[in-house]
C-alpha positions in Angstrom: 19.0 7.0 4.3 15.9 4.8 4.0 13.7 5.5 1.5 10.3 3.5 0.2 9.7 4.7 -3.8 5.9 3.9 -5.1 5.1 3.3 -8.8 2.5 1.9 -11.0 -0.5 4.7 -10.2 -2.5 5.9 -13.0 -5.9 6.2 -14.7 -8.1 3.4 -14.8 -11.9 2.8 -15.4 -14.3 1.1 -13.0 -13.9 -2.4 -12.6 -10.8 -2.6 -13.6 -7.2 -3.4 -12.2 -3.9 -2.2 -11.1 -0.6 -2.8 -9.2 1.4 -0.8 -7.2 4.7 -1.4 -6.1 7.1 -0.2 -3.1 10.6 -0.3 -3.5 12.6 0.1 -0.6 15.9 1.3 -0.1 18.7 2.7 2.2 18.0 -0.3 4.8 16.4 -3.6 5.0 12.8 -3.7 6.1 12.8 -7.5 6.6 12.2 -6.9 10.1 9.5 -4.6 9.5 5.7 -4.8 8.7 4.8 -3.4 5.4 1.6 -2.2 4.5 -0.1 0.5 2.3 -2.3 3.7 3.2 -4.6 5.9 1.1 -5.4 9.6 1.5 -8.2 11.1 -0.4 -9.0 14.4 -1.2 -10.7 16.1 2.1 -9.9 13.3 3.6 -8.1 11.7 6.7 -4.9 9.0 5.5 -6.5 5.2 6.3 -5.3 1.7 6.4 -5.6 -0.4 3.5 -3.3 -3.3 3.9 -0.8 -4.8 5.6 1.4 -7.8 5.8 3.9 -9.0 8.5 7.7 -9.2 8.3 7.5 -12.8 7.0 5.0 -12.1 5.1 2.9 -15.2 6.0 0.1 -12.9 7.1 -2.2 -10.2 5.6 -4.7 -8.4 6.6 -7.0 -6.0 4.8 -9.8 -2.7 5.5 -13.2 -3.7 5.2 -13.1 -1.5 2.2 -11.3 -3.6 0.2 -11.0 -6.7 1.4 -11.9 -9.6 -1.5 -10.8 -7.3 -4.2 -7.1 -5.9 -2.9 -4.3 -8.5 -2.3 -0.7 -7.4 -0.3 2.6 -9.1 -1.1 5.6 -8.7 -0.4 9.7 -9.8 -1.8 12.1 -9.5 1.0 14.5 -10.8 -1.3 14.2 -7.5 -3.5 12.9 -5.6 -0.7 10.1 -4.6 -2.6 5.7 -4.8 -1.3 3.0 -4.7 -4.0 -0.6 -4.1 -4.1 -2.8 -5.8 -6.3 -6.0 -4.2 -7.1 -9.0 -5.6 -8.6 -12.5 -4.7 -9.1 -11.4 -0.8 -8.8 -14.1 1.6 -7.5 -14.0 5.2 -7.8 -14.4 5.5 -4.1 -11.0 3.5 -4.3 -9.4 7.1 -5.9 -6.6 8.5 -3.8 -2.8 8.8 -3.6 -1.5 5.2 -1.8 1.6 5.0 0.1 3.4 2.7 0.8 4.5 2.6 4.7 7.1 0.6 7.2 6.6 0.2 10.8 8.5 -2.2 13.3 5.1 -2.7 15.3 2.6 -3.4 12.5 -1.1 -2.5 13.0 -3.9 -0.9 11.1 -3.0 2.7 12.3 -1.2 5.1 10.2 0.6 6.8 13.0 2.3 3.7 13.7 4.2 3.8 10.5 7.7 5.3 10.3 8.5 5.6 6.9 6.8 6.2 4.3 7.1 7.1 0.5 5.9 10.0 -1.5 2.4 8.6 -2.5 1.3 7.8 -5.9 -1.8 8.9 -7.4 -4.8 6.2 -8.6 -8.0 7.3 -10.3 -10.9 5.5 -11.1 -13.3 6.8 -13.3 -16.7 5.8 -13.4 
């Protein structure tokens, strides 16, 4: 069964940084895009970052592009998110999400993992 596990979420203040981390498991994802989404409260689930199979290419939402950066270890099967220069517009619960045709949309995503809380505080 495949299964995508985030960690790393916390408490952190303004301006200051974090990593997530995605480990995946039940199946490879080499073949599959990997990318993270954030839901706040009240709030529809958006795009944050993706990065192709390879992982020779990223790409970013507006919101955070400059301070977020996406990797990913198909080796270990794992995807990170580096986050710098935190916000506390940046507060949500991130997932982590696979999908075998890529793209900034949510719904195009076909697993996903249980979400992990981040808050900024101002």
């Amino acid at each position: 069964q495949a299964q995508l596990v985030e960690s790393g979420g916390g408490l952190v203040q303004a301006g200051g940084s974090m990593r997530l981390s995605c480990a995946a498991s039940g199946r490879t994802f080499v073949t599959y895009a990997l990318g993270w989404c954030r839901q706040a409260p009240g709030k529809e689930r958006e795009f944050v970052a993706r990065t192709t199979s390879s992982g020779s290419r990223s790409y970013y939402s507006n919101y955070v592009n400059g301070r977020f950066t996406i990797s990913r270890d198909n080796a270990k099967n794992t995807v990170s998110l580096q986050m710098n220069s935190l916000k506390p517009e940046d507060t949500a619960v991130y997932y982590c999400a696979a999908s075998l045709v890529g793209g900034p949309d949510p719904a195009r995503y076909a697993y996903w993992g249980q979400g992990t809380q981040v808050t900024v505080s101002s």
